[in-house]
C-alpha positions, 0 to 999 in steps of 0.5 A: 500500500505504501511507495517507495519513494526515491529522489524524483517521487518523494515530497520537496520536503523528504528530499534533505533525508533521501539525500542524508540516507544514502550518504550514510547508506551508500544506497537508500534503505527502503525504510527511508522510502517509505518514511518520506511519504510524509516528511514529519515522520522522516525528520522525526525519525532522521533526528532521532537517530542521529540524537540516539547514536551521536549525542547520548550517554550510550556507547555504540554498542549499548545504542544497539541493544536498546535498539534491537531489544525492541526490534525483538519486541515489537517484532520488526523483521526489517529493523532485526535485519538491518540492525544485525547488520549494523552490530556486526559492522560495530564488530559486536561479538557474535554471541550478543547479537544471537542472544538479542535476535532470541530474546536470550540473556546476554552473557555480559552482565552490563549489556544483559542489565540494559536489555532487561532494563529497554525489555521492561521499558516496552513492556511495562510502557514505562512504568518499571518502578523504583526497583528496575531503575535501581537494577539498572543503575547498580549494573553500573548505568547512570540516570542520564543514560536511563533517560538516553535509552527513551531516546533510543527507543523513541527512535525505534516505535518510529521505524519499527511501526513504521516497517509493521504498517507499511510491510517493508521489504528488506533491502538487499544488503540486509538478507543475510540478516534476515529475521522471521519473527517468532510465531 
């Protein structure tokens, strides 16, 4: 039901996130496509991206387990994808990428505090109390980086809703990465 726009069919306004899209990509993720149908969702998904991976407390591995957290969540097939991809680029070990893609704990305790921490965020809509805070914070996790991963997964409702809605394709240098959510 949705286009995948390009540089010609895309509102004047989604053209400045084509063009950033496939400076970063190398191509246009079929993502951003569809997100410029409607410019105030690409800007809002474009800026916080780049808020979650360039300006947040997180480190860039830390980024993408929140990001894949919900990824498995909100059973974005794309997203577990393209995120596979981009962790294997941060040269994430091997074993926490399975364990996020299963929804298994992950071996390092730190990182395994975070999923757990992101997993509740989404599963509670936030209200995870004063005890999931505390976890979190003992795993060696600051207040600030509580509030960074609501950056990371406002981020993520935007693009994870965004591939439910409109089915999106994976892109080609993404299937290798496939996903089939769990039934």
């Amino acid at each position: 039901m949705f286009t995948y726009h390009n540089e010609t069919t895309a509102p004047e306004a989604s053209q400045p996130f084509i063009a950033g899209a496939k400076a970063m990509f190398g191509f246009l993720p079929n993502l951003h496509a569809v997100l410029a149908e409607s410019p105030a969702a690409h800007e809002a998904y474009t800026t916080l991206y780049r808020l979650a991976t360039e300006q947040t407390a997180l480190s860039p591995v830390e980024v993408q387990v929140v990001m894949m957290t919900s990824n498995y969540i909100n059973r974005c097939h794309y997203c577990m994808a393209g995120h596979s991809m981009i962790m294997g680029m941060l040269k994430a070990p091997q074993d926490v990428i399975d364990a996020l893609r299963n929804n298994t704990p992950i071996p390092d305790s730190k990182l395994e505090a975070l999923r757990v921490f992101a997993r509740g965020l989404l599963e509670k809509r936030g209200h995870v109390g004063d005890e999931a805070l505390q976890d979190f914070l003992d795993a060696g996790y600051t207040k600030q980086q509580a509030l960074d991963v609501l950056v990371c997964l406002s981020a993520k409702l935007l693009s994870n809703f965004t591939n439910a809605l409109s089915h999106t394709e994976v892109d080609a240098p993404m299937k290798p990465m496939a996903w089939p959510p769990p039934a």
